[in-house]
C-alpha positions as CSV (number, residue, x, y, z in Angstrom):
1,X,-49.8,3.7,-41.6
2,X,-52.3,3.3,-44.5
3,X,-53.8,6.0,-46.8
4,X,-52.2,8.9,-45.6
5,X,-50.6,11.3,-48.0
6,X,-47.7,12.0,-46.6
7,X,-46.0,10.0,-43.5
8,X,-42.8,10.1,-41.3
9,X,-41.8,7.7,-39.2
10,X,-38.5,8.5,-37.0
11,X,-36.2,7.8,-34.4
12,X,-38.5,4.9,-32.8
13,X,-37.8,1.8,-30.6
14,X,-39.5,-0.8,-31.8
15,X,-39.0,-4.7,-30.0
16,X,-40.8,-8.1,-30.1
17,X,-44.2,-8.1,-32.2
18,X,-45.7,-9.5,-35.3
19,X,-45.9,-6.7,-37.5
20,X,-43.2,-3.9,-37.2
21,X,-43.4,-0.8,-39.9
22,X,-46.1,-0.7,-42.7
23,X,-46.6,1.4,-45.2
24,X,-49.0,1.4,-47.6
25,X,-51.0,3.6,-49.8
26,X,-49.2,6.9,-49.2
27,X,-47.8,9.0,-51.8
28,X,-44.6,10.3,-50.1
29,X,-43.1,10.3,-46.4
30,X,-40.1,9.0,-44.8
31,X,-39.3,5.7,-42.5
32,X,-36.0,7.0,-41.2
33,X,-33.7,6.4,-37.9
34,X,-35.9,3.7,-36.3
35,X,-34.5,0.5,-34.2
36,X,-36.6,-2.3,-34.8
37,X,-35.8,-6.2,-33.1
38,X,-37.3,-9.3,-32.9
39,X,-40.2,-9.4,-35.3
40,X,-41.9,-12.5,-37.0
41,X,-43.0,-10.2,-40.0
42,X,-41.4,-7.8,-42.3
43,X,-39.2,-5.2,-40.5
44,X,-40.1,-2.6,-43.2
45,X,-42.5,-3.3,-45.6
46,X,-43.8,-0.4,-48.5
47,X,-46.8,-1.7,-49.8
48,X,-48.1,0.6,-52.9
49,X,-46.6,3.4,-51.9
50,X,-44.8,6.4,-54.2
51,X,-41.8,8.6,-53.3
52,X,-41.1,7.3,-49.6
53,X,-37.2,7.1,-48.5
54,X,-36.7,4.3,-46.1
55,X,-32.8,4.9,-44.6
56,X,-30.7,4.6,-41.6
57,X,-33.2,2.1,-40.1
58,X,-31.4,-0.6,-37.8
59,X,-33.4,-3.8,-38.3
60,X,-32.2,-7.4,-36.4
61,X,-34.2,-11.0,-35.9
62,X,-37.0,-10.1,-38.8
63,X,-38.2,-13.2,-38.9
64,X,-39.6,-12.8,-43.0
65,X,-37.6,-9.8,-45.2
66,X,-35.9,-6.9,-43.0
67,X,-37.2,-5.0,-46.1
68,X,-39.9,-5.1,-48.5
69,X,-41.4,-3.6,-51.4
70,X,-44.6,-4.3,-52.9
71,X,-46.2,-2.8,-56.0
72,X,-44.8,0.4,-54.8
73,X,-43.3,2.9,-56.8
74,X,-39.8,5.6,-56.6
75,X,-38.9,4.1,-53.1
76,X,-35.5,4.4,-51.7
77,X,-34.1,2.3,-49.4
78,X,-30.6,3.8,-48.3
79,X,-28.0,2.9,-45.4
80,X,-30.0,0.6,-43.3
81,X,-28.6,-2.5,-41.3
82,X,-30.2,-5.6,-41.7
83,X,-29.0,-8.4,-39.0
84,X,-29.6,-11.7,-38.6
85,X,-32.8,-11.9,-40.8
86,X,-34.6,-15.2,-40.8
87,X,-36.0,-14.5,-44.6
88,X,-34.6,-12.0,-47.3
89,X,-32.9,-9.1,-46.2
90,X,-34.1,-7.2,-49.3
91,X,-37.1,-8.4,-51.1
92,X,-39.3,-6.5,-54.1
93,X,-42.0,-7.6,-55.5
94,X,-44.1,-6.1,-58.9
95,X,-42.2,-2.1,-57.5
96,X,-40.9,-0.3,-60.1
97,X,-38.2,2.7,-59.9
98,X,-37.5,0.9,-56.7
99,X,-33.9,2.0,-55.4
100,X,-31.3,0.0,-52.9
101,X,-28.1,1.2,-51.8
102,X,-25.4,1.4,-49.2
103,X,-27.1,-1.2,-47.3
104,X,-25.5,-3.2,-44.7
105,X,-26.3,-6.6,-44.7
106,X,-24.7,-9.3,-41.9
107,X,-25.8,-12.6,-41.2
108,X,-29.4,-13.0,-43.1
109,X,-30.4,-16.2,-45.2
């Protein structure tokens, strides 16, 4: 999703792809409740965007970061599950006001 205002992506199945969630250029929205397996990219990846909560997202087998942040702003990321990531399970890049927590992590390098 790129250059909308405002966004909400919810309660999707997402499974085997190269690119899973993107979000980019949006001032505010939500990423929330979404399964997402087996990707070779980023599982959720905010790419200069402002005021976007990404939580309760399960994401397993991302084969780069389960979740990424770039030159985004006053993102929260907040009680998501990142399995058996092949990258980073958290990774943020040039963000600022950029917050993390009650993440679960298992199993990622």
């Amino acid at each position: 999703m790129a250059g909308r205002l405002e966004i909400k992506i919810s309660n999707n199945f997402l499974e085997w792809g190269l690119r899973a969630i993107r979000v980019e250029g949006c001032e505010s929205g939500e990423v929330s409740n979404n399964t997402v397996k087996y990707f070779a990219d980023n599982g959720v990846y905010c790419r200069s965007a402002e005021n976007v909560i990404v939580s309760n997202n399960n994401l397993f087998n991302m084969g780069h970061n389960s979740l990424l942040s770039i030159y985004s702003r006053n993102c929260q990321f907040i009680g998501n599950h990142c399995k058996d990531g092949w990258g980073a399970p958290i990774c943020n890049y040039g963000s600022l006001n950029i917050s993390y927590r009650d993440n679960n992590i298992e199993n990622c390098n």
